[in-house]
C-alpha positions as CSV (number, residue, x, y, z in Angstrom):
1,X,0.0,0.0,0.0
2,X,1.4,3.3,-1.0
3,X,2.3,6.2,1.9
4,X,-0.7,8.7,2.0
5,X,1.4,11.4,2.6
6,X,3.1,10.7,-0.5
7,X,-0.1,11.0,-2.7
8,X,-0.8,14.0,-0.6
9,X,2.5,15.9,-1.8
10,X,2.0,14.8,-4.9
11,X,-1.3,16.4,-5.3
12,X,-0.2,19.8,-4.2
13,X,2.9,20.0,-6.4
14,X,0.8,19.0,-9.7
15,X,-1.9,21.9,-8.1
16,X,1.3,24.0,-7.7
17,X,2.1,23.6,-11.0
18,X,-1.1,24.2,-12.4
19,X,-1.8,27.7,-10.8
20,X,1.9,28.6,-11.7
21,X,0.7,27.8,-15.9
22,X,-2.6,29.8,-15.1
23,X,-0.9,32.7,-13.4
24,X,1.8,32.7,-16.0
25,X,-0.3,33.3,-18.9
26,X,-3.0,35.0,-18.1
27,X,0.2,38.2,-17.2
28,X,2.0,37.3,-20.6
29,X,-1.0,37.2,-22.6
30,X,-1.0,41.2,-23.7
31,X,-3.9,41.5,-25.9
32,X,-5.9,44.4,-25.7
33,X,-9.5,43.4,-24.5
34,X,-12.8,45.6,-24.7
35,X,-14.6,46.3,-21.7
36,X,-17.8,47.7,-21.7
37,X,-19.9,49.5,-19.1
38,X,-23.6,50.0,-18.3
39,X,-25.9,50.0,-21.0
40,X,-28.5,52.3,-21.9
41,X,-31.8,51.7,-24.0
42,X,-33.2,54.0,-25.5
43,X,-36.5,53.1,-27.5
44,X,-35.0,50.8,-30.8
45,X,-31.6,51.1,-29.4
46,X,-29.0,50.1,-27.1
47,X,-26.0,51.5,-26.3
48,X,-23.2,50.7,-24.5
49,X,-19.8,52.6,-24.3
50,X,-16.6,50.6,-23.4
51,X,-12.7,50.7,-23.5
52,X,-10.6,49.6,-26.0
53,X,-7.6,50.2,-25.3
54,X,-6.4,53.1,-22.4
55,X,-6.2,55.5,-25.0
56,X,-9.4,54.6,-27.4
57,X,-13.2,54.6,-26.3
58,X,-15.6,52.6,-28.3
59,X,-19.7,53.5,-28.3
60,X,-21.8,50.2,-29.4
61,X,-24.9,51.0,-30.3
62,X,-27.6,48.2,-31.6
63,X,-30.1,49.0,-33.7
64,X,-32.9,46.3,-32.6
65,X,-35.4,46.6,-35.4
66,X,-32.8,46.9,-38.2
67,X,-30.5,44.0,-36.1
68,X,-27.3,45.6,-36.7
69,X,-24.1,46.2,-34.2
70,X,-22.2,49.6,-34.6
71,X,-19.7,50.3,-33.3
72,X,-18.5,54.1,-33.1
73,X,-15.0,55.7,-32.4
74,X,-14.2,59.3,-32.0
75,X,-11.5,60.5,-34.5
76,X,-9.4,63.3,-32.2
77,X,-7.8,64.9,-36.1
78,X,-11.5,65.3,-37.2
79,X,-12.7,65.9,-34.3
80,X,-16.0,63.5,-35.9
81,X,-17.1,60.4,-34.5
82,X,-16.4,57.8,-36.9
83,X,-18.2,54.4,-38.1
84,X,-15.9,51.4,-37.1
85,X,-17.5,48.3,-37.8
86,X,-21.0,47.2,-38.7
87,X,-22.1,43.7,-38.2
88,X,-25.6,41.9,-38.9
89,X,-26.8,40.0,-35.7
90,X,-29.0,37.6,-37.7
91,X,-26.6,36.4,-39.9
92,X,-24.1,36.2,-36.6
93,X,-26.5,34.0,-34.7
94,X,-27.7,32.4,-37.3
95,X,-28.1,28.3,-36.7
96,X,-25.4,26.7,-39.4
């Protein structure tokens, strides 16, 4: 029979290890990731506002009866706010 405390050790080395790989990538992985804040409806739309980056903020707005994502970005040169990215929700959720 083997030694329980030898099973035991062995356990919390191998959970060691795994935390170790976790907490390793998740600080080497450096992609940006968008975070969004409370959203507002406002009669056929929602919108929702999150960061891009630290220097870039991104408005989403759906459009609800047309089922289309926007997403806007203000352009600081222009000074406009500019269309980034337009995506049909339909065709995204769409059963294949």
């Amino acid at each position: 029979m083997k030694n329980p405390q030898n099973i035991t050790i062995a356990l919390l080395i191998t959970t060691a290890v795994i935390l170790t790989g976790m907490l390793v990538t998740m600080h080497v992985d450096a992609t940006p990731v968008a975070q969004a804040d409370a959203p507002g409806r406002v009669g056929e739309y929602i919108a929702v506002s999150g960061a891009y980056s630290t220097k870039y903020d991104v408005m989403y707005v759906a459009d609800v009866v047309a089922g289309k994502l926007n997403a806007y970005m203000v352009d600081p040169q222009s000074k406009t706010i500019q269309l980034i990215d337009s995506v049909d929700l339909a065709r995204m959720f769409a059963a294949e």
